[in-house]
The first five atom37 places (N, CA, C, CB, O) and aatype in JSON, in Angstrom:
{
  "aatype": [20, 20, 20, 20, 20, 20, 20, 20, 20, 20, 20, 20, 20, 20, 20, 20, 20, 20, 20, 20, 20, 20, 20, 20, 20, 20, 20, 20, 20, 20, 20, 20, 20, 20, 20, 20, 20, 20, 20, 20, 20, 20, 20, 20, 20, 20, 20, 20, 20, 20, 20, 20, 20, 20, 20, 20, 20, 20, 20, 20, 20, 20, 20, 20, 20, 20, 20, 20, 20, 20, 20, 20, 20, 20, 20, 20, 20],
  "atom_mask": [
    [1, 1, 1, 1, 1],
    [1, 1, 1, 1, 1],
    [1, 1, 1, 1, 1],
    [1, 1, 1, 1, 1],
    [1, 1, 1, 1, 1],
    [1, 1, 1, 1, 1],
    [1, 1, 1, 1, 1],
    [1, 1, 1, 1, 1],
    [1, 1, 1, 1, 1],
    [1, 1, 1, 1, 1],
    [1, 1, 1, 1, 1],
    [1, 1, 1, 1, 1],
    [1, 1, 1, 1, 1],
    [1, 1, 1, 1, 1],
    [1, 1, 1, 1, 1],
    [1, 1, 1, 1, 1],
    [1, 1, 1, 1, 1],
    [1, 1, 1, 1, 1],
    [1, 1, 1, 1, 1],
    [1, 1, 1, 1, 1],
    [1, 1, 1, 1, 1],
    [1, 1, 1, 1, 1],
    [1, 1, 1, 1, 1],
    [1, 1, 1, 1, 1],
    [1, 1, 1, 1, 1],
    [1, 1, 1, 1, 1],
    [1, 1, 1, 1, 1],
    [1, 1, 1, 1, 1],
    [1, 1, 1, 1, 1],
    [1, 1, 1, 1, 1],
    [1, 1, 1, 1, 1],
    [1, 1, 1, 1, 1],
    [1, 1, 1, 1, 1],
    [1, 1, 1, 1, 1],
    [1, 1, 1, 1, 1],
    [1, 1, 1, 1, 1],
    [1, 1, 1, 1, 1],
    [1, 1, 1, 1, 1],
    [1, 1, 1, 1, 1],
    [1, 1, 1, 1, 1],
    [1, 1, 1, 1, 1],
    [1, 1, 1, 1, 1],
    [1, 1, 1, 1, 1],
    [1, 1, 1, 1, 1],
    [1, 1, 1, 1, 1],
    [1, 1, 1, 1, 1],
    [1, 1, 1, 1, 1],
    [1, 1, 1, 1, 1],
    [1, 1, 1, 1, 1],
    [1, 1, 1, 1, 1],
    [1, 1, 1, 1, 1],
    [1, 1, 1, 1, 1],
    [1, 1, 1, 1, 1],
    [1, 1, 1, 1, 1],
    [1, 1, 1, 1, 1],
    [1, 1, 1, 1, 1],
    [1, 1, 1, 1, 1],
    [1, 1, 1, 1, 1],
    [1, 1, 1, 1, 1],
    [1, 1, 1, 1, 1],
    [1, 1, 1, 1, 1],
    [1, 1, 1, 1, 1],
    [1, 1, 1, 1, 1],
    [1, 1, 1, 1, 1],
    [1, 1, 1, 1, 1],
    [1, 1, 1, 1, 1],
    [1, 1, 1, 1, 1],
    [1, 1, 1, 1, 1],
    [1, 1, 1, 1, 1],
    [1, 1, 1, 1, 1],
    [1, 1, 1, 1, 1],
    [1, 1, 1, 1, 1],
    [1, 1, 1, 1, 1],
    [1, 1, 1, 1, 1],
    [1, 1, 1, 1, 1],
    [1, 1, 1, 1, 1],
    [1, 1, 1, 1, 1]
  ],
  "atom_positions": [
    [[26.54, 40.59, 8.63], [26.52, 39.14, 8.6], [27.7, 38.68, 7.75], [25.15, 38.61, 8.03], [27.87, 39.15, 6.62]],
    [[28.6, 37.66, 8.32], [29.34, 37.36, 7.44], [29.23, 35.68, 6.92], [30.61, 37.83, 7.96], [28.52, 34.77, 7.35]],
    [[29.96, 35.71, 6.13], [30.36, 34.45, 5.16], [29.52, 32.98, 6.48], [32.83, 34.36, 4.85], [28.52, 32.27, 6.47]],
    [[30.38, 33.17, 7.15], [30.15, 31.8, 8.06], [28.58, 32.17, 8.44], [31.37, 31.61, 9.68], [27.82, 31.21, 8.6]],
    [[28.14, 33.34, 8.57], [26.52, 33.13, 9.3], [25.95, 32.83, 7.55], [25.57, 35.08, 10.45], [25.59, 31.73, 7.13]],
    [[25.96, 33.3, 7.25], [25.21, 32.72, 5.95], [25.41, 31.48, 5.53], [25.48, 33.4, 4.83], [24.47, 31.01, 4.9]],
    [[26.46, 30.71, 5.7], [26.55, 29.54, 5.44], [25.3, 28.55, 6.45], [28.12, 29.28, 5.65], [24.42, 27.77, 6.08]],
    [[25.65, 28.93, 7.61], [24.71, 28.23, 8.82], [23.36, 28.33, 8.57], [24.86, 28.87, 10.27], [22.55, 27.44, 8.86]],
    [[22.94, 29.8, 7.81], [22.05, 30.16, 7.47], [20.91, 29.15, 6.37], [22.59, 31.25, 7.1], [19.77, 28.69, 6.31]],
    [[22.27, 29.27, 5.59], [21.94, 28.08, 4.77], [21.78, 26.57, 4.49], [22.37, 28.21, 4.28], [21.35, 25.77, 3.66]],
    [[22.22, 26.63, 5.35], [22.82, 25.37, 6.05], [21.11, 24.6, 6.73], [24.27, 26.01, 7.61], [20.54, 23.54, 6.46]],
    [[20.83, 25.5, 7.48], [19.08, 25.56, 8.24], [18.21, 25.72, 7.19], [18.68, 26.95, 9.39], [17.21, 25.0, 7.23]],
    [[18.31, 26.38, 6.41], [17.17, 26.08, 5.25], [17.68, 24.74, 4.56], [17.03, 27.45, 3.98], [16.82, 23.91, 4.85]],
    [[18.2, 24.42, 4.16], [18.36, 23.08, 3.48], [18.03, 21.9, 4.28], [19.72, 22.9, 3.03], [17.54, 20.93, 3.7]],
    [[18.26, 21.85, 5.61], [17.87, 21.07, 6.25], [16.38, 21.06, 6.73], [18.66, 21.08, 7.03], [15.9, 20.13, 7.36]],
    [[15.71, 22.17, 6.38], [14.46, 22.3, 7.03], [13.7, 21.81, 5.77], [14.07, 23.86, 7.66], [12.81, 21.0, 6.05]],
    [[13.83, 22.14, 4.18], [13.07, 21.68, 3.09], [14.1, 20.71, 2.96], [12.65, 22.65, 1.84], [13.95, 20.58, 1.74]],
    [[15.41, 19.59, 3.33], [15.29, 18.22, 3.39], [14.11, 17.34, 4.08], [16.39, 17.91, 3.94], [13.34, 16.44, 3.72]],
    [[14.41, 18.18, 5.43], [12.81, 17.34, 6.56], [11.52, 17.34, 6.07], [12.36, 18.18, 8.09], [10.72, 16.44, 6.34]],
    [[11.24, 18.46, 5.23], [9.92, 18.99, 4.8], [9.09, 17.4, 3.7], [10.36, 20.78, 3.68], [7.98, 16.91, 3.55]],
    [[10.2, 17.23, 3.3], [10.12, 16.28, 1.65], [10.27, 14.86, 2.28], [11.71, 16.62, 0.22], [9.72, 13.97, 1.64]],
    [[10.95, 14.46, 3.49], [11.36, 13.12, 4.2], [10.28, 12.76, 4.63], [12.36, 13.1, 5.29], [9.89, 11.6, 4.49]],
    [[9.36, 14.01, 5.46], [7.94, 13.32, 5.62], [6.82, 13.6, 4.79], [7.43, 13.56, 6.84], [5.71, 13.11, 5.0]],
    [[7.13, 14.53, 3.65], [6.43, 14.15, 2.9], [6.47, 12.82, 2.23], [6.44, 14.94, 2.3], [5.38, 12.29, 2.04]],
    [[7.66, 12.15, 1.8], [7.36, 11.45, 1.26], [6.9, 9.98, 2.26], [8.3, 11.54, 0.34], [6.02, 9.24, 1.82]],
    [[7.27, 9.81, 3.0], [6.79, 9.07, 4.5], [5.01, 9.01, 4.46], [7.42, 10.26, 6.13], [4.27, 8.04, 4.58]],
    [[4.88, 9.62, 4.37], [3.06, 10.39, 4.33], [2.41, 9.72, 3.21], [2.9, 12.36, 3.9], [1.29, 9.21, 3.27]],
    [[3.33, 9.75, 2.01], [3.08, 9.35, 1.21], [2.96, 7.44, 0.42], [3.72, 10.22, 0.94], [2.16, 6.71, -0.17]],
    [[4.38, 7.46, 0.98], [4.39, 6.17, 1.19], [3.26, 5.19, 1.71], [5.29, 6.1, 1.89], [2.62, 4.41, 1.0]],
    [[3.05, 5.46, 3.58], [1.84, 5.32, 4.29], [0.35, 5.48, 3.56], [1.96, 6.28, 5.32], [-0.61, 4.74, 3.8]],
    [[0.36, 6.53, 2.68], [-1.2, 6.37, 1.98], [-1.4, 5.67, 1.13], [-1.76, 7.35, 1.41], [-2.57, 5.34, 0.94]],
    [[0.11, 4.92, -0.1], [-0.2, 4.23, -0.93], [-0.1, 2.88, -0.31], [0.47, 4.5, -2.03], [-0.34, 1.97, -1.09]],
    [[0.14, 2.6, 0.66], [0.21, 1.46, 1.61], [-1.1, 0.78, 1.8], [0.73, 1.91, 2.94], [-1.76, -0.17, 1.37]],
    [[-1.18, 2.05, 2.95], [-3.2, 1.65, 2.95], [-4.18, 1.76, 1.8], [-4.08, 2.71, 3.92], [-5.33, 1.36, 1.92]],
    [[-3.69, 2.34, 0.65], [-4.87, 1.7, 0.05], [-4.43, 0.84, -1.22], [-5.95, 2.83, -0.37], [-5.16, 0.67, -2.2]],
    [[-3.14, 0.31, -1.07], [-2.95, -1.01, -1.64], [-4.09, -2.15, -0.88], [-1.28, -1.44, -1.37], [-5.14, -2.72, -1.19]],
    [[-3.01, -2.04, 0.48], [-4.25, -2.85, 1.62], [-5.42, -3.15, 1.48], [-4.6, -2.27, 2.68], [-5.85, -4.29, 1.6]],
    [[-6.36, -1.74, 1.1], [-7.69, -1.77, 1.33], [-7.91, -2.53, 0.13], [-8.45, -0.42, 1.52], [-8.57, -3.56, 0.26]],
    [[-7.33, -2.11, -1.37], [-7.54, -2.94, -2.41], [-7.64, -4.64, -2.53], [-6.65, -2.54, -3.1], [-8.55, -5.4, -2.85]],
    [[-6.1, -4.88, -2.06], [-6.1, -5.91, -1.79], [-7.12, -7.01, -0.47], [-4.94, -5.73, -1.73], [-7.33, -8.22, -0.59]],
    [[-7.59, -6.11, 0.67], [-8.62, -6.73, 0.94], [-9.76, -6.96, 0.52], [-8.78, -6.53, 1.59], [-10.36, -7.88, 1.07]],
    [[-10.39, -6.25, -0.52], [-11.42, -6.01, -1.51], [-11.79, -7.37, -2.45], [-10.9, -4.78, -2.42], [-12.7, -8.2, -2.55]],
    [[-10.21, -6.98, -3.2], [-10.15, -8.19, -3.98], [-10.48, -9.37, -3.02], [-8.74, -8.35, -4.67], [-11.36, -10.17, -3.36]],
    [[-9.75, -9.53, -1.75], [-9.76, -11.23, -1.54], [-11.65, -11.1, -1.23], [-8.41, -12.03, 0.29], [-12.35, -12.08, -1.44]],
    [[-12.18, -9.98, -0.79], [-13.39, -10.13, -0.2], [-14.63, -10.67, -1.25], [-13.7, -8.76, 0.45], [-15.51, -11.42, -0.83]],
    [[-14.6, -10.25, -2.56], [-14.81, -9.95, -3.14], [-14.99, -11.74, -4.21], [-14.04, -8.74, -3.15], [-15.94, -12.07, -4.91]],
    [[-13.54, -12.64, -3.88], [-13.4, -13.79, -4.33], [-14.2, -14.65, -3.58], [-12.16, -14.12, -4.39], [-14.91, -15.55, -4.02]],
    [[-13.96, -14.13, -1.76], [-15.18, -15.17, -1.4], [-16.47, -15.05, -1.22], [-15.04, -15.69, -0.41], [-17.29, -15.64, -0.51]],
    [[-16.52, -14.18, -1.96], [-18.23, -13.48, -2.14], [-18.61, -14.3, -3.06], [-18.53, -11.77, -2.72], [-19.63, -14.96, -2.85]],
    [[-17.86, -14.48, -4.37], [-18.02, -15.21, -5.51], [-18.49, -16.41, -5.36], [-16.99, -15.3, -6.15], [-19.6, -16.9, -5.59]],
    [[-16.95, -17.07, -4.7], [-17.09, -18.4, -4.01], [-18.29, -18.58, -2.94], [-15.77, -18.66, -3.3], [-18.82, -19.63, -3.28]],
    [[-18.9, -18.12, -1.94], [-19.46, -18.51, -1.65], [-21.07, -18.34, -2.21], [-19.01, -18.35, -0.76], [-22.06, -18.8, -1.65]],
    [[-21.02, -17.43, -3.71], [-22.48, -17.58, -4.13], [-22.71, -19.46, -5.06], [-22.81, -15.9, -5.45], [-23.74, -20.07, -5.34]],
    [[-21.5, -19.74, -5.22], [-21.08, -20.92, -5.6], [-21.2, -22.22, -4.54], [-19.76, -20.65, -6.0], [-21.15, -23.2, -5.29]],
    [[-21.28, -22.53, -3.68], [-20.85, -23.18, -2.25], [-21.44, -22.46, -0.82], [-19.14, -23.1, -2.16], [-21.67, -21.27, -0.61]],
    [[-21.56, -23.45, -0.05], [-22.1, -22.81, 0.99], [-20.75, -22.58, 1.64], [-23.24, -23.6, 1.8], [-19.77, -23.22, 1.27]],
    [[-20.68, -21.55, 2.71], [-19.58, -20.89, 3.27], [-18.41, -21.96, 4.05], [-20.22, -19.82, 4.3], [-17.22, -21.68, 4.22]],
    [[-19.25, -23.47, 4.52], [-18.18, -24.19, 5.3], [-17.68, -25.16, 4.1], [-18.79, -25.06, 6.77], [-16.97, -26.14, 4.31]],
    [[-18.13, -24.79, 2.82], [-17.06, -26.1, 1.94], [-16.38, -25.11, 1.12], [-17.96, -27.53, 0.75], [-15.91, -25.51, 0.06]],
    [[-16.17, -23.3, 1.59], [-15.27, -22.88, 0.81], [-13.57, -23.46, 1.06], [-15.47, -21.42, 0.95], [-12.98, -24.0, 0.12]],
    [[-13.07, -23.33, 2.06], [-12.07, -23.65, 2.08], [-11.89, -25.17, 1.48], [-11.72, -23.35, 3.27], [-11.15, -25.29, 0.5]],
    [[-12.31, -25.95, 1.83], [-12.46, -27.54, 0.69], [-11.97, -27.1, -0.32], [-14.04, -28.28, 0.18], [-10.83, -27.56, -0.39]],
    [[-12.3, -26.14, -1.6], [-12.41, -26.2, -2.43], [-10.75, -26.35, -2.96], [-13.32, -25.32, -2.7], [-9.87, -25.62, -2.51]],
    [[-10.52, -27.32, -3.89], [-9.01, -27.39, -4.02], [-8.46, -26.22, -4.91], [-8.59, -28.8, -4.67], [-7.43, -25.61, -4.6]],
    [[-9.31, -25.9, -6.19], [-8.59, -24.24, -6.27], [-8.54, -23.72, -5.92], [-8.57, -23.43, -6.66], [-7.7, -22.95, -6.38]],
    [[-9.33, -23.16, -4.49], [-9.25, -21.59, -3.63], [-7.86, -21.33, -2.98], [-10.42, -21.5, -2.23], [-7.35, -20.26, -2.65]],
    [[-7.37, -22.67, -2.88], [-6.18, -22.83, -2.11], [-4.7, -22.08, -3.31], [-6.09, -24.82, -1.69], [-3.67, -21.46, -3.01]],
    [[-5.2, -22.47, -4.53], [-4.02, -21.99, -5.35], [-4.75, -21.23, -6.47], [-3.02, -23.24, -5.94], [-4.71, -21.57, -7.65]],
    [[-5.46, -20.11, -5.94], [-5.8, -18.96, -6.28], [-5.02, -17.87, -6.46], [-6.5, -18.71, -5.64], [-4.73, -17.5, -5.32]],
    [[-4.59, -17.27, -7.12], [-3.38, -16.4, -7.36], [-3.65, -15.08, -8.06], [-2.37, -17.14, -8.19], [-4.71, -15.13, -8.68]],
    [[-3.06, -13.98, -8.14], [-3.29, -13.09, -9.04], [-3.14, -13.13, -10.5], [-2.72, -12.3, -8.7], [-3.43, -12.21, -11.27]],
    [[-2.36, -15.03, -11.0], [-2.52, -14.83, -12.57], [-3.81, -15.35, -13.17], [-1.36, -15.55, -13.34], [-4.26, -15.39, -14.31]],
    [[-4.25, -15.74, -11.95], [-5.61, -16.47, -12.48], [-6.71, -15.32, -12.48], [-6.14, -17.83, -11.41], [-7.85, -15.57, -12.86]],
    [[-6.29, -13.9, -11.99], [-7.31, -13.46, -12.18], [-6.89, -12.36, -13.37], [-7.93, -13.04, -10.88], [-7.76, -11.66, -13.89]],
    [[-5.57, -12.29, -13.75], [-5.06, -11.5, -15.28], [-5.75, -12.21, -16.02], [-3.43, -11.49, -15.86], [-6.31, -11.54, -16.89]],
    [[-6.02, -13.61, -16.09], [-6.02, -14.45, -17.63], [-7.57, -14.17, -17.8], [-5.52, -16.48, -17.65], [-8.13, -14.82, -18.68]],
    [[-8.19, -13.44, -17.19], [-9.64, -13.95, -17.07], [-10.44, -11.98, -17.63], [-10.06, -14.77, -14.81], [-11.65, -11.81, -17.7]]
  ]
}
């Protein structure tokens, strides 16, 4: 084997643990995705659960804070 096959050689392993790590991290990405998502649907589910033990379900949206409900309002608390 000379110089040039080992290079190619090498050449294919580097490219095979580049691909290996591209979808790993892809994979990865995608899982902290969905369960940001799921979190974040939680939370909102979770506010109109609140809200509606407060109000019956057709005067939640009425309500003029629900509308400017935010995530600092729920740090300060």
């Amino acid at each position: 084997m000379d110089s040039n096959d080992i290079q190619k050689s090498d050449n294919a392993f580097y490219a095979e643990i580049h691909e290996l790590l591209r979808i790993s991290r892809n994979v990865a990405y995608q899982t902290v995705n969905t369960v940001m998502i799921n979190t974040y649907w939680q939370i909102g589910k979770r506010i109109v659960e609140q809200e509606q033990g407060r109000k019956k379900p057709c005067q939640l949206w009425r309500l003029p804070h629900y509308k400017s409900f935010t995530l600092s309002v729920i740090h300060t608390r």
